[in-house]
matplotlib code that plots the C-alpha trace (Angstrom):
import matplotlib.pyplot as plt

x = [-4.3, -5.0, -2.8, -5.3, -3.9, -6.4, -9.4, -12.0, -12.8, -15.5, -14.3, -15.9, -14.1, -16.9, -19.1, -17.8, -19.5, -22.5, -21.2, -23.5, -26.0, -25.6, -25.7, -24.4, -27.0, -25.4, -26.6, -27.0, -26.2, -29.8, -28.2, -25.1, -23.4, -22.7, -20.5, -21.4, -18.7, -17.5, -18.3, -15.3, -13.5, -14.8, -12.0, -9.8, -9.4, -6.0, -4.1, -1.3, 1.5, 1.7, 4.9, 3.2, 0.4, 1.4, -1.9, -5.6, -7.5, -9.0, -10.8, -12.9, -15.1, -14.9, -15.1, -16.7, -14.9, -16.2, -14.9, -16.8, -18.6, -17.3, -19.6, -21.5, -20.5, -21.6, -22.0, -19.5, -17.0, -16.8, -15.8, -17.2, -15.2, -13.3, -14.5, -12.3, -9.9, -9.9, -6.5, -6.8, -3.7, -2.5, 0.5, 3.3, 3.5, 0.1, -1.1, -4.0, -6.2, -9.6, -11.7, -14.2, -11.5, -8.2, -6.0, -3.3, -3.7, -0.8, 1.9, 2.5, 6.0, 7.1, 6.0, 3.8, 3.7, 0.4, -1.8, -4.6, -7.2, -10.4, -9.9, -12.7, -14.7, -14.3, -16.0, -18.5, -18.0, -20.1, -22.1, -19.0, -17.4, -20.4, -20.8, -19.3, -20.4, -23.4, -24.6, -24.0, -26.5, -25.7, -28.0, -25.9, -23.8, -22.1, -22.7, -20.0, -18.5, -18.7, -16.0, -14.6, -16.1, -14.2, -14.6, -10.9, -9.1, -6.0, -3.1, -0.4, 2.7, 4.9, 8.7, 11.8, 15.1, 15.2, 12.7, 12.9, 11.0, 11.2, 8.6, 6.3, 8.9, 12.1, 13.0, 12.7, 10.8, 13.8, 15.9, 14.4, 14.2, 17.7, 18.8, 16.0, 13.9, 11.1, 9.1, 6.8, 5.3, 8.2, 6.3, 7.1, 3.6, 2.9, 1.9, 3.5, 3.8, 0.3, 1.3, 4.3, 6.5, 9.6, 12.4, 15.4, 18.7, 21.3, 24.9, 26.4, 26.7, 23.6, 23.7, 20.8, 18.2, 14.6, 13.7, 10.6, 9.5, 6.1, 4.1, 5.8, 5.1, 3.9, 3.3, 0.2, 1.0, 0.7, -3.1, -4.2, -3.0, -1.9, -1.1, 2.0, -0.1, -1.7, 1.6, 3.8, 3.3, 5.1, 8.4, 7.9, 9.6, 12.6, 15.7, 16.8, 15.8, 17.1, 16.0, 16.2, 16.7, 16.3, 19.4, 18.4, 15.4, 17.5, 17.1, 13.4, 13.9, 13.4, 15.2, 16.4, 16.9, 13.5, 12.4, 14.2, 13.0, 9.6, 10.0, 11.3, 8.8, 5.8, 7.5, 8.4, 4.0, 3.2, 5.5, 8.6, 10.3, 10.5, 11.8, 14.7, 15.6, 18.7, 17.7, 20.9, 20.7, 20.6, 21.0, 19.4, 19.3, 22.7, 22.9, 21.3, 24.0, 27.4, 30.0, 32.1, 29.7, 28.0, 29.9, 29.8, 25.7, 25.7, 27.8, 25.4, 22.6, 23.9, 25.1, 22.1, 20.2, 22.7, 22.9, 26.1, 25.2, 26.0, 25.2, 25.6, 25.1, 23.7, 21.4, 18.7, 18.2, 21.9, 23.0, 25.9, 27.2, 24.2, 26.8, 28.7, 25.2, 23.7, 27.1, 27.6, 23.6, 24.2, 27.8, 25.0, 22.3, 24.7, 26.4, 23.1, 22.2, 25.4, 24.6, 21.3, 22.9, 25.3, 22.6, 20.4]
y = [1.0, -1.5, -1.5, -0.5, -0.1, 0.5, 2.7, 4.4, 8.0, 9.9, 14.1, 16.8, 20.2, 23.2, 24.6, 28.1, 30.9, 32.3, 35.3, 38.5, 40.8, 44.0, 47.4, 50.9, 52.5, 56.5, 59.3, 61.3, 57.9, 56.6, 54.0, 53.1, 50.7, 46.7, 45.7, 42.7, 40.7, 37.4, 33.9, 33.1, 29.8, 26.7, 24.8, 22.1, 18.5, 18.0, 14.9, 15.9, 13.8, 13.0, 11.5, 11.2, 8.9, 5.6, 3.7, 4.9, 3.3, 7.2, 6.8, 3.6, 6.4, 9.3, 8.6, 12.0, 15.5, 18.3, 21.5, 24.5, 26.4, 30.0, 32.8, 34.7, 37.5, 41.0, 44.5, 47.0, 44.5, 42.6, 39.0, 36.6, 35.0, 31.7, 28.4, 27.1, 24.3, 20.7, 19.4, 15.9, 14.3, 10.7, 8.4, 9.3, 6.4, 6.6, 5.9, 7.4, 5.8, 6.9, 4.3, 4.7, 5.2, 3.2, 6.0, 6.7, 10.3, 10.2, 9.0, 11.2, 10.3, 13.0, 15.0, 18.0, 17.2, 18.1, 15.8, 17.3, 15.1, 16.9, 20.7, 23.2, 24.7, 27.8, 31.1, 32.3, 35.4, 38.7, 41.0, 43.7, 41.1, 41.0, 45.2, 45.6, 48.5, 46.7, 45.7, 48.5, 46.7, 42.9, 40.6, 37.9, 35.8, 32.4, 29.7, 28.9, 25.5, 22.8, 21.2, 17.6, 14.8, 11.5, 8.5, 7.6, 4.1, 4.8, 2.4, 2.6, 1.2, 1.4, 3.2, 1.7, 1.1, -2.5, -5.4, -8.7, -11.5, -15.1, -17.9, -18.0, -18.2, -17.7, -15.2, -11.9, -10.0, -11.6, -10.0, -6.8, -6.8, -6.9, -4.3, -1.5, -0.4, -2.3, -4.4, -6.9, -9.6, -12.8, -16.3, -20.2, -20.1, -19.4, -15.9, -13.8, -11.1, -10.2, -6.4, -4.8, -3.6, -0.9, 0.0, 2.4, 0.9, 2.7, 2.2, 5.2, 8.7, 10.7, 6.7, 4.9, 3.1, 1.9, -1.7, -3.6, -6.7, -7.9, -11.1, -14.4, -15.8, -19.8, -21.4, -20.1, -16.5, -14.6, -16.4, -15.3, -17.9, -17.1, -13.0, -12.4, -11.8, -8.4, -7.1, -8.0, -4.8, -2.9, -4.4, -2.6, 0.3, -1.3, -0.7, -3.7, -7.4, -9.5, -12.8, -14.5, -18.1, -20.5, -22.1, -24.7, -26.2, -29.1, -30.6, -30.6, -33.0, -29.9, -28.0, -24.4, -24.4, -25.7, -22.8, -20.5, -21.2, -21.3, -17.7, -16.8, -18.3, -16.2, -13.0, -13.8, -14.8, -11.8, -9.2, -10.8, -7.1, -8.0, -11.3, -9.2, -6.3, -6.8, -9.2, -10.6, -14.3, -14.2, -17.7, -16.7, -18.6, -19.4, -20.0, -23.4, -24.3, -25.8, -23.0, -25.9, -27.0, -23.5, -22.4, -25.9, -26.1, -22.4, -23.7, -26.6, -24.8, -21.8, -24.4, -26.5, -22.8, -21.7, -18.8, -16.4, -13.0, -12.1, -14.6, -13.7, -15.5, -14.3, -14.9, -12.7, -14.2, -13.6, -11.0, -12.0, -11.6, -8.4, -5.5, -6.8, -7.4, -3.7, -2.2, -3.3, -3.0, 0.8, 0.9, -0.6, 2.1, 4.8, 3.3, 3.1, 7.0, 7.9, 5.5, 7.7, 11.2, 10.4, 8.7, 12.0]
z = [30.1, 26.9, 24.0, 21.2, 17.9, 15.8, 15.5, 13.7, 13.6, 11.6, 11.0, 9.3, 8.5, 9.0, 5.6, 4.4, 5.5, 3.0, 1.4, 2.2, -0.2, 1.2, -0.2, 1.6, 3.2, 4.1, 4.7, 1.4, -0.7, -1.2, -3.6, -2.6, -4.2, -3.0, -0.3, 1.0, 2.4, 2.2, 4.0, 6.3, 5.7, 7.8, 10.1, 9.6, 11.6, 12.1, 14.0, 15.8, 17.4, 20.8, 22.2, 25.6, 24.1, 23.5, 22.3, 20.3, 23.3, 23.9, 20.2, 21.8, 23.5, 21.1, 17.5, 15.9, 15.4, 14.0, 13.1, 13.2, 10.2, 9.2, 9.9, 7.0, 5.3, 6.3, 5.4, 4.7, 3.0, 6.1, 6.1, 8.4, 10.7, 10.2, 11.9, 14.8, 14.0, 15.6, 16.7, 17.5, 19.5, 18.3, 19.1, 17.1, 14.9, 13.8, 10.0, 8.5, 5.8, 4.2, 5.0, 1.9, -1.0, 0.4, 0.0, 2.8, 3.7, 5.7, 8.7, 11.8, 12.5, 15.4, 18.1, 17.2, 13.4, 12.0, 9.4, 7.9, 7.5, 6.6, 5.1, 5.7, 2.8, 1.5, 2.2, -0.2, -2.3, -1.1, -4.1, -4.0, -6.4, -8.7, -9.7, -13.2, -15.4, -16.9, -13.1, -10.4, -8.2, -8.0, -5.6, -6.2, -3.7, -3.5, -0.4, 1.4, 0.1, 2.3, 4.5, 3.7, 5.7, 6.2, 7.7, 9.0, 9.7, 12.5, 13.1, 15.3, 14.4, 17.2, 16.1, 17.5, 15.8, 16.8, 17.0, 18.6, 16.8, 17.6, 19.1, 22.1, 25.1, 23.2, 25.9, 24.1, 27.1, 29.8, 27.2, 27.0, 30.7, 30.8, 28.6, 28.8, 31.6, 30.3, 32.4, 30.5, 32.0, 32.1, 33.0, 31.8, 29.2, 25.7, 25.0, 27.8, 25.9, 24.8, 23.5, 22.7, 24.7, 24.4, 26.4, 25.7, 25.7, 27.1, 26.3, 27.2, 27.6, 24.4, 22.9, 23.5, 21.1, 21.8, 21.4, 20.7, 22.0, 19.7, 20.9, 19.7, 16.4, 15.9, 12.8, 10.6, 12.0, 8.5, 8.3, 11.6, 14.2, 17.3, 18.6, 16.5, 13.4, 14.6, 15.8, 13.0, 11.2, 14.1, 12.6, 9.7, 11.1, 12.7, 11.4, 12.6, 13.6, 16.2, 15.8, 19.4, 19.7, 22.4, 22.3, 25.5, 23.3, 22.2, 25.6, 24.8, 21.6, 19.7, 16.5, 16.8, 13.2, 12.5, 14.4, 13.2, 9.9, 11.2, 11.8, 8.8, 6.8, 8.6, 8.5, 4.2, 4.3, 5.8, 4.0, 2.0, 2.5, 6.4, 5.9, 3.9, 6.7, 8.5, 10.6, 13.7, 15.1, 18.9, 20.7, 24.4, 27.6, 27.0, 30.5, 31.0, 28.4, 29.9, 28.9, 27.5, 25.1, 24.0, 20.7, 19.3, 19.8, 18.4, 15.1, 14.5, 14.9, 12.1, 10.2, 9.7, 9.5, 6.6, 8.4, 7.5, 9.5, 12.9, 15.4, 19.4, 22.3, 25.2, 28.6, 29.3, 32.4, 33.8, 31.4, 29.9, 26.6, 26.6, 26.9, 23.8, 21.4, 22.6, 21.7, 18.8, 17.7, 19.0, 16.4, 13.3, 14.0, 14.1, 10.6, 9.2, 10.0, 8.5, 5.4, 5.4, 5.8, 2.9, 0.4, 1.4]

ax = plt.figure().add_subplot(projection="3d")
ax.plot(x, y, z, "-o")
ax.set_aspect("equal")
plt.show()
């Protein structure tokens, strides 16, 4: 299936129900008094999370929901019956935006959490409300009010705890291969990675994490070159970065720290708070590297980056040095819940 993640939706909650005129009518009570009942309440549109959905591609083919109006009032004090609700499934990791007045209505975040999105109107009131000592025999009523109506803007931001980021053909989806049970497409050619993929890493028994692989970034990413730019807002939610590195470009005349600092400079255009996350330097394809010569290319390359935070070296190809990095990403996340649990 495509990766869609966006889409628009149009909802309407149901009208109120009318509320009702109606006097008794008994034998031997030729003028009863009023008891016409209320309208009942129209239904909601909800969006509900749905861990087994994964993109919005089902809103490309059904864009309208409608809840259903509550019934009229009736005789004898009896309130009509409420309109049905609309529970509309969505990715978890979806954001909701009102398309006409900007305003974020709200961020489905787990499975089964509900997001109103359009409330229905209120009943109306029946006459029984209206008899006061000055008017035993009301004829009047209220409408039902009506329900909202929205035009809604969806976007799915995928949720993992780690994100890879780096340029076309660093290696990040050999890397992800490697570690997860992902499978995205691995080839020699700009633009492998054309959506994002997760994976769960594993590294041992109830520890795991989920990782994201987004589409490489190239210079001008933040204006709309190349795929990264569409995807970039997926690593707003990652706890962590891993900046990955082709180590093995200086046989191709080129400059890993130039690079590097190609990335950073996109990500700081786009959003300067992503260019700030926690964000780990990891030289890849360390393999095509003679072992000898690996930890002096790794210190030029930090040093002419400036760069003082962790820096690991690995191969996503043959998997070395991959335990060590997902361990001790694993001992961060678990740091940073407690960090959490204690600010909280």
């Amino acid at each position: 299936m495509k990766f869609v993640d966006e889409a628009r939706i149009r909802v309407a909650a149901g009208d109120g129900g009318d509320g009702c005129v109606s006097f008794r009518r008994e034998k031997f009570v030729p003028r009863g008094g009023p008891d016409g009942g209320d309208g009942g309440r129209g239904g909601s549109v909800y969006l509900v999370g749905d861990e087994g959905l994964n993109t919005l591609a089902d809103f490309r083919h059904s864009r309208r929901y409608a809840a259903e109006r509550g019934e009229n009032g009736r005789g004898r004090q009896m309130t009509g019956r409420s309109g049905d609700d609309v529970i509309v499934p969505v990715p978890v990791g979806t954001v909701v935006t009102d398309r006409e007045t900007g305003e974020v209505i709200g961020d489905v975040t787990a499975e089964g959490e509900r997001l109103l999105v359009a409330r229905g109107g209120d009943g109306g009131v029946g006459n029984i409300h209206f008899k006061s000592s000055t008017n035993r025999a009301p004829r009047q009523s209220t409408p039902g009010q009506d329900g909202e109506r929205r035009e809604l803007s969806l976007e799915l931001r995928v949720l993992a705890d780690v994100g890879l980021l780096g340029l076309p053909n660093a290696g990040k989806s050999t890397l992800i291969r490697a570690v997860s049970g992902a499978r995205p497409r691995v080839a020699d050619y700009p633009f492998t990675t054309l959506y994002p993929s997760l994976g769960v890493v594993r590294v041992g028994p109830g520890r795991s994490f989920v990782m994201a692989d987004i589409p490489g970034l190239i210079e001008g990413a933040a204006e709309g070159a190349g795929l990264g730019v569409r995807f970039l807002k997926h690593l707003a939610r990652n706890r962590l970065l891993l900046h990955v590195l082709d180590i093995a470009c200086i046989y191709d005349d080129r400059d890993p720290a130039a690079d590097a600092r190609s990335v950073v400079d996109e990500l700081a255009a786009f959003d300067p708070g992503l260019a700030a996350r926690e964000r780990w330097l990891v030289l890849n394809k360390i393999d095509l590297i003679p072992a000898d010569e690996r930890d002096a290319v790794a210190a030029e390359i930090t040093a002419a980056m400036d760069w003082e935070g962790p820096v690991f070296l690995v191969s996503g190809e043959s998997g070395e040095g991959t335990d060590y990095l997902c361990q001790r990403v694993m001992d961060r996340l678990e740091a940073m819940r407690g960090e959490g649990d204690a600010d909280g």
